[in-house]
N, C-alpha and C positions, 0 to 999 in steps of 0.2 A: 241796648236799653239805657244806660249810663249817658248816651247822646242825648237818647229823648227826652233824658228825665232832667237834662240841662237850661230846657226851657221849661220855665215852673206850669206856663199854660199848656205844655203838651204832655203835665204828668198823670193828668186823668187816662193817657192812653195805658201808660205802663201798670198802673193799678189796675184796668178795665184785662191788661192779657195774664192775671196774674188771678186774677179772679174766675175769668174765663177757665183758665187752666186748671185752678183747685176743682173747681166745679163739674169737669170731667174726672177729678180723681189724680194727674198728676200732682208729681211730688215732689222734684227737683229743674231746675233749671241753670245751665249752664250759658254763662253772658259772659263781656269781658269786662275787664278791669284796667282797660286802658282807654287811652284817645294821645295818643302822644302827640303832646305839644297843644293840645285841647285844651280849652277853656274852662273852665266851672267841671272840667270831667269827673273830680271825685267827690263834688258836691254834688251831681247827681247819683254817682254810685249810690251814694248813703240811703237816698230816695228808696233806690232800687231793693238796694238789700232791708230798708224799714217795710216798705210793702211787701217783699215775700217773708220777712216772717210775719206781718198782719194773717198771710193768709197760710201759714204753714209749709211755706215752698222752702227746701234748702236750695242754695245755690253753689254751682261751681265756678271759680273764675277766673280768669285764662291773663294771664300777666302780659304778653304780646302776642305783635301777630305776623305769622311766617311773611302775611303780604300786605301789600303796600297801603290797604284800607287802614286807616285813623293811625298812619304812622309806618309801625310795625318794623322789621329788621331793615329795611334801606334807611329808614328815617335815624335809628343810631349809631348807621355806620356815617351816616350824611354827618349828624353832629359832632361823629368822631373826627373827622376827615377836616370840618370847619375849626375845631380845635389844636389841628396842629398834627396828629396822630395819622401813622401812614397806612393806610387801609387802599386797597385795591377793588374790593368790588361787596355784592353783601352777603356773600357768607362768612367773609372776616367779622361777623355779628359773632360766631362761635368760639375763635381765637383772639378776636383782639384785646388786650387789656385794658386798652378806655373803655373800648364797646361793654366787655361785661361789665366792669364799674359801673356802668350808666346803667345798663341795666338790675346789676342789685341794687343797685340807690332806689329803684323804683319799686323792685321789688320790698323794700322796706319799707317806705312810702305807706303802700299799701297795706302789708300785715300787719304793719303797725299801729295805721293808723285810727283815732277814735271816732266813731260815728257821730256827726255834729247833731243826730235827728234822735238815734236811741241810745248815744252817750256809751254805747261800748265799744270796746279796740275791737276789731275786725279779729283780731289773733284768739280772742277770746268770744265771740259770738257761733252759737249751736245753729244760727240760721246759714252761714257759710258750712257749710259740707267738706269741699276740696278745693286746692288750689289744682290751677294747670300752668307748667310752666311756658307751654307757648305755643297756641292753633296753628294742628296741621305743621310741625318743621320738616323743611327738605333744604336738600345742601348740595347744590349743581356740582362743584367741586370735589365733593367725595362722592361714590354713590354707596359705598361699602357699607357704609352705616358709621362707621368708625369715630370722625370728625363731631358727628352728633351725641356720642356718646361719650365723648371725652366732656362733652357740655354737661351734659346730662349728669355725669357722674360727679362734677363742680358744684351746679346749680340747685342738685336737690336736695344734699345736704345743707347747702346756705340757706337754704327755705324753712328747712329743718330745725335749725338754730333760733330760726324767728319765733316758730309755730310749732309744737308741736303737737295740737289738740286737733290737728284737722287732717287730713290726707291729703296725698297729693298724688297727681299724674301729670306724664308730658304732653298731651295732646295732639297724638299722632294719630294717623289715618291707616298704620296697619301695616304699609308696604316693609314688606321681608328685603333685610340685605345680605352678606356675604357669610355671617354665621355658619345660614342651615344654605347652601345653593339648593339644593331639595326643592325647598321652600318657594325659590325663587319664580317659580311656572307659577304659582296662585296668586300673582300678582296681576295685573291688567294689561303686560305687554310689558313693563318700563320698570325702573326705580327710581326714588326719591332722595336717596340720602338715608333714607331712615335704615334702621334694623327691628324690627320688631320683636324678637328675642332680645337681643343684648341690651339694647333703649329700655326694656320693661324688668329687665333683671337688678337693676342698678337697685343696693337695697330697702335707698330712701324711697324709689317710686311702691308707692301703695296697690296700684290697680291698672288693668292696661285700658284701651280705647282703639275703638277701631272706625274711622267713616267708612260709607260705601256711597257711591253713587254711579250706578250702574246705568242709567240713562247718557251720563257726561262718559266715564270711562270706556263703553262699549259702546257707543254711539253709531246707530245703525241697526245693530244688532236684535235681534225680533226681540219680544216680550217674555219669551220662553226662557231663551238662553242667556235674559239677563239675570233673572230668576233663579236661575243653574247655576251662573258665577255667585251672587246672591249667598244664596247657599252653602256655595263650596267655601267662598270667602267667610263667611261667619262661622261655617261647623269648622273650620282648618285650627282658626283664630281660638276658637273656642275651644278645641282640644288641646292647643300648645297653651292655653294661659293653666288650664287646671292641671296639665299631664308634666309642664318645664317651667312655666313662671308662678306655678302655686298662686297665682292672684286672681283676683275678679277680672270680669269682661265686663265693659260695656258698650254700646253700638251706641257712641255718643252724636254721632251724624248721620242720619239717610233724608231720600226722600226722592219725588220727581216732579220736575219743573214742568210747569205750565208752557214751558216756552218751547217744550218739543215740538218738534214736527206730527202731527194729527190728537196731540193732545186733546184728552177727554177729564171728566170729574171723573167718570167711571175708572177708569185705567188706572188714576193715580191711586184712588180708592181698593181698586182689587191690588197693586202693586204693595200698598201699606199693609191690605190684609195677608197676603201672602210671606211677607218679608214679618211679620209677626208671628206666622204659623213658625217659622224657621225659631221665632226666637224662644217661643214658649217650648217647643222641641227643645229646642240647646239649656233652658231655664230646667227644666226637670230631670234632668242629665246634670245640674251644676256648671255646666259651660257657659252660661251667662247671665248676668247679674243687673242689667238692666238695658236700656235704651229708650235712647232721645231723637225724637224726629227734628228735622230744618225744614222751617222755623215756623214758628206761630206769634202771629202778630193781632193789636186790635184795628179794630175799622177808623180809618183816618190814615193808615200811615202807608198808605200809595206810595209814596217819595223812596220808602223803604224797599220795597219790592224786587224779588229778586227771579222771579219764577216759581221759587219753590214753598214761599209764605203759603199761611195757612189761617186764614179768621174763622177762628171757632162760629161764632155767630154767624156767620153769611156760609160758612159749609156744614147743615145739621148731616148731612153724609157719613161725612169724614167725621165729623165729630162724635157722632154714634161710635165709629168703630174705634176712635182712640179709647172714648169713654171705655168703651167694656174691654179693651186691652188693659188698661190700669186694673179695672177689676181681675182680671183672670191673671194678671201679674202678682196682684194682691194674694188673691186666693193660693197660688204657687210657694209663694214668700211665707204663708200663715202655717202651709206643712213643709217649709225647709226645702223647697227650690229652688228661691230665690235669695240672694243675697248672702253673706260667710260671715266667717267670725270677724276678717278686717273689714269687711265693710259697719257690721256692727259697733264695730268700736270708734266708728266715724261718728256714730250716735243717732246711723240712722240705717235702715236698712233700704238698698236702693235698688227702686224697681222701675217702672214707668216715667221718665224727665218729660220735663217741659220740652227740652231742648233748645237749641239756641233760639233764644230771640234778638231780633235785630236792634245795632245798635248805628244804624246810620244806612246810608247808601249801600253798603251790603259790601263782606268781604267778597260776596262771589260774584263781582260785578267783571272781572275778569275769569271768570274758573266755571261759565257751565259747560265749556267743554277744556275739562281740565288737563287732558294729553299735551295739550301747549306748555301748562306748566310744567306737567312733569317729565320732558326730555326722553320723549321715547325711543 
């Protein structure tokens, strides 16, 4: 979003999905906060964050990006390495001591900084929600989880120190590391680096996060059995966040791309409604606490596309069914389903997101069949 809202004549589009979005009833939206090494990038942010509170959207926003879109962890070990600083490959993004410099510098940057359009510090604005410390990390080099969580335990504190009005999470996708091995079968075949227990226990993180994308991960696999993983993945997630990390859930990522093999509107349609029946299930049980489909975009922004965009406007389909999922998430939320006492004290209770909307060429321009990335 922060891209597009860097050219002043392509800002009608971000106001136009933003609008869109209220208009079905979402209520949050999660975008980044970076473009490293970008131009005018946090003069568009400001944009960003002025139009979702026009229209009542809190935002979440992600400080970097695991992949190489608009920067992200090669880009500050690249500046490390140009500096002088002896870095070997990028997951020295975790340990190196320039690398995190560079990166709380930015991180400050940002929570600091004052919005040139509604004149408030970002640290101090009810329309930012939560911070994420960083989309999706994984760390070839360890797979334990370990390495990530020596980050995690650094970084959320320092965030902490800046801000303490808003919440925060790391922006992981879920995958279980060496904690629970138990654990480790409900994963998709592999590991990432991450721990999903011990990453979410750190006690500056507020809330956990989980993607799925069952079309890339299972790829091949019928429509039944991804549904099945689906499931097992969210009800698993959803039992260790209430039963061992005492926080919220949220399914900050799903959805299916356009670019499968026999793709339909229908499929992807019965796929969202189905992956909502799981969550309203988990919502009334207290297992989870909201969720974000990828991505919803306005018309015009082709360039952006990744498979898995979504124009409200040009799919009244899909748009019917998100609409009335915000309701029936509502309705959940009014009798104490949805949402706890910390997401409450974020100052908002969080159910139905926007989810990520696109801020350029798309991080998943390498990742719809994401087993490449993740080292299986």
């Amino acid at each position: 979003m922060m891209n597009v809202a860097t050219d002043v004549g392509a800002r009608n589009k971000v106001s136009s999905v933003f609008q869109q979005a209220a208009a079905s009833g979402l209520t949050v939206c999660r975008t980044w906060a970076f473009s490293d090494g970008g131009s005018g990038a946090l003069q568009g942010l400001d944009f960003v964050v002025s139009e979702a509170r026009k229209n009542n959207v809190r935002l979440i926003l992600s400080f970097v990006n695991n992949w190489n879109d608009y920067g992200g962890r090669r880009q500050y070990v690249q500046w490390a390495k140009a500096a002088g600083a002896q870095v070997n490959g990028d997951d020295d993004f975790y340990t190196n001591p320039t690398v995190k410099t560079y990166y709380k510098n930015h991180v400050k940057k940002v929570v600091t900084r004052i919005n040139t359009i509604t004149k408030i510090a970002y640290k101090d604005d009810p329309t930012i929600m939560a911070w994420e410390l960083i989309n999706e990390p994984r760390c070839q080099s360890d797979y334990s989880g370990k390495t990530i969580n020596t980050w995690v335990q650094e970084m959320a504190p320092f965030v902490k120190t800046l801000d303490t009005n808003h919440l925060l999470e790391v922006g992981m996708e879920g995958f279980y590391g060496d904690s629970m091995p138990d654990r480790k079968k409900v994963n998709p075949g592999y590991q990432v680096g991450t721990d999903f227990i011990t990453n979410n226990l750190v006690p500056a993180i507020d809330f956990a996060t989980i993607h799925a994308y069952s079309d890339a991960w299972l790829a091949g696999k019928s429509e039944a059995a991804q549904i099945q993983f689906m499931d097992q993945w969210m009800s698993v997630h959803g039992q260790d966040s209430k039963t061992i990390l005492k926080k919220p859930l949220v399914l900050s990522e799903f959805g299916l791309s356009s670019r499968d093999p026999g793709y339909t509107l229908n499929e992807r349609n019965t796929y969202i409604s189905d992956v909502y029946n799981i969550v309203n299930k988990l919502a009334k049980n207290g297992a989870m606490s909201g969720i974000m489909v990828w991505q919803l975009m306005a018309e015009g922004m082709d360039a952006y596309h990744d498979g898995y965009e979504i124009v409200l406007s040009e799919a009244p389909s899909t748009s019917k069914i998100i609409t009335n999922e915000s309701h029936s998430l509502s309705t959940l939320r009014g009798v104490g389903g949805v949402g706890t006492d910390s997401m409450r004290r974020g100052r908002m209770d969080l159910d139905q997101g926007v989810g990520k909307m696109s801020n350029g060429s798309g991080p998943w321009k390498n990742k719809p069949r994401r087993e490449l990335n993740g080292l299986a």
